[in-house]
C-alpha positions as a Markdown table, in Angstrom:
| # | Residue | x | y | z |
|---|---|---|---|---|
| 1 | Unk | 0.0 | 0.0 | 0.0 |
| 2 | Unk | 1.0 | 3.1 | -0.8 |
| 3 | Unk | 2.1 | 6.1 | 1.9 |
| 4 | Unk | 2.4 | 9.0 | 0.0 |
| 5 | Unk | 0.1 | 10.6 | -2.9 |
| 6 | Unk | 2.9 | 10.4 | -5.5 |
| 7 | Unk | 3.4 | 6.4 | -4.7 |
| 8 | Unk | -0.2 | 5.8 | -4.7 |
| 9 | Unk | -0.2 | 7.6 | -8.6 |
| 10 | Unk | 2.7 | 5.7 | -9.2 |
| 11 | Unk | 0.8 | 2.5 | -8.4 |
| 12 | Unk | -2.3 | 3.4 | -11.1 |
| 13 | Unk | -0.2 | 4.3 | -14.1 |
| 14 | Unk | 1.5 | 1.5 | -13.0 |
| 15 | Unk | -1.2 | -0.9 | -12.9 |
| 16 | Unk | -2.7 | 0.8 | -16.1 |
| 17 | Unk | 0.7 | 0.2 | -18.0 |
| 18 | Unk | 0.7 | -3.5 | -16.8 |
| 19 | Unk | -2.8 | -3.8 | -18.6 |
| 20 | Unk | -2.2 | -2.4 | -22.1 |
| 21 | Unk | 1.5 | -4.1 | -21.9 |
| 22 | Unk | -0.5 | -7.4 | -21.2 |
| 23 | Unk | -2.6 | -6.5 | -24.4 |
| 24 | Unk | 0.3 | -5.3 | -26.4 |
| 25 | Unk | 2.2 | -9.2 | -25.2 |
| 26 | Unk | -1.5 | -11.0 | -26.2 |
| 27 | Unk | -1.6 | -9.9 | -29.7 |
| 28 | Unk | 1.9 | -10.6 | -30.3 |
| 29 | Unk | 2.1 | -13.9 | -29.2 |
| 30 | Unk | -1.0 | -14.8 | -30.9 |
| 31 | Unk | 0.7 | -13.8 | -34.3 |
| 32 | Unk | 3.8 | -15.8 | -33.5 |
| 33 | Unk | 1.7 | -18.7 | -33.2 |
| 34 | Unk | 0.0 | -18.3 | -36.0 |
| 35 | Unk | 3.4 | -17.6 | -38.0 |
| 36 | Unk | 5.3 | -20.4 | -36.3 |
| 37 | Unk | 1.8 | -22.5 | -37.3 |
| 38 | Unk | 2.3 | -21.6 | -40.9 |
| 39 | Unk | 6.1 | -22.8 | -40.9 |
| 40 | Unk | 5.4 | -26.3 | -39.1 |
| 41 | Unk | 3.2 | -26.7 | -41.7 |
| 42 | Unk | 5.4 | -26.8 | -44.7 |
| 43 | Unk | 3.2 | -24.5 | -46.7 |
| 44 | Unk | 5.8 | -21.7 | -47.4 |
| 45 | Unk | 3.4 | -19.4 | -49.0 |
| 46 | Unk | 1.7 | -19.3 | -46.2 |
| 47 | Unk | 5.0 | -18.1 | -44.0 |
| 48 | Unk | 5.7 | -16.2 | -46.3 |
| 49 | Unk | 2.6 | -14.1 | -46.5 |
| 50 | Unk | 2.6 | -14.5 | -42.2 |
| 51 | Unk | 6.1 | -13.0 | -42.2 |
| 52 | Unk | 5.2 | -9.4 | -42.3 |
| 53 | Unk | 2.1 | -9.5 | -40.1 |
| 54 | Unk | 4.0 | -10.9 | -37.6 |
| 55 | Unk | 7.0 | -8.4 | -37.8 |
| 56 | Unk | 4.9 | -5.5 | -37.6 |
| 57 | Unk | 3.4 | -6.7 | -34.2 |
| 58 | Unk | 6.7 | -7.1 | -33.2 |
| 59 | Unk | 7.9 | -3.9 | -34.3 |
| 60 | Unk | 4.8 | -2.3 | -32.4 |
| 61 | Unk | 5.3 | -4.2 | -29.0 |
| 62 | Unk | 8.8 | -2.7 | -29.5 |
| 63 | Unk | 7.4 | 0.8 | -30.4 |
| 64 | Unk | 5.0 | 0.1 | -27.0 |
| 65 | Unk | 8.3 | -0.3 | -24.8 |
| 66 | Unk | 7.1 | -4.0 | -24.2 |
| 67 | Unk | 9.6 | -5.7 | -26.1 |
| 68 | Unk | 13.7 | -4.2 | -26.2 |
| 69 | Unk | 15.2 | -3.2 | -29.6 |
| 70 | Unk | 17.3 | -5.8 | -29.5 |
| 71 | Unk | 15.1 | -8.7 | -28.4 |
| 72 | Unk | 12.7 | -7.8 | -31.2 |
| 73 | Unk | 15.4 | -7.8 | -33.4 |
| 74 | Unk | 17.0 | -11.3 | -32.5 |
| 75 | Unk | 12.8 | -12.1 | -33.1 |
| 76 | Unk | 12.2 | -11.4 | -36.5 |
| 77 | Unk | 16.1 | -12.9 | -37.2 |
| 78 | Unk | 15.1 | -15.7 | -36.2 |
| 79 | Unk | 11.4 | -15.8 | -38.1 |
| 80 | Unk | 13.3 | -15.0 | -40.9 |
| 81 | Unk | 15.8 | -17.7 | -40.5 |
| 82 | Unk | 12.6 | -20.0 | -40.4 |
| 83 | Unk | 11.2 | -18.4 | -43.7 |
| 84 | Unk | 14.2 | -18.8 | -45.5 |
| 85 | Unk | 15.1 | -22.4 | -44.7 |
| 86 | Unk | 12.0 | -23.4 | -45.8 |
| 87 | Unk | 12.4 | -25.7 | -49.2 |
């Protein structure tokens, strides 16, 4: 509990930000499933038209402050490692 009116503030944007971070975390794993669904599949078409939906989530949980640069990076790296090793 908070003890001072700047903590207790602190604790609802907080709380807020945990919500729409949540959201932001949702929607981006749900495209990385689909994505990684497409490329256990075989179909590469499929990835391939996956591909950029999925990086543009990423890039927006990035833009969000819910994923790091660098982590979304090594992300779509590796999606695009799958993509391309695809026969």
């Amino acid at each position: 509990m908070a003890n001072h009116k700047s903590a207790a503030k602190k604790a609802r944007r907080d709380a807020e930000a945990r919500l729409r971070n949540r959201a932001s975390r949702s929607s981006m794993k749900s495209a990385v499933k689909s994505f990684l669904a497409a490329v256990a599949s075989g179909d590469k078409t499929k990835a391939v038209a996956a591909l950029p939906v999925v990086m543009g989530v990423v890039d927006v949980a990035e833009r969000k402050g819910v994923l790091h640069k660098n982590a979304a990076n090594r992300h779509k790296s590796r999606f695009t490692l799958k993509v391309n090793a695809m026969a």
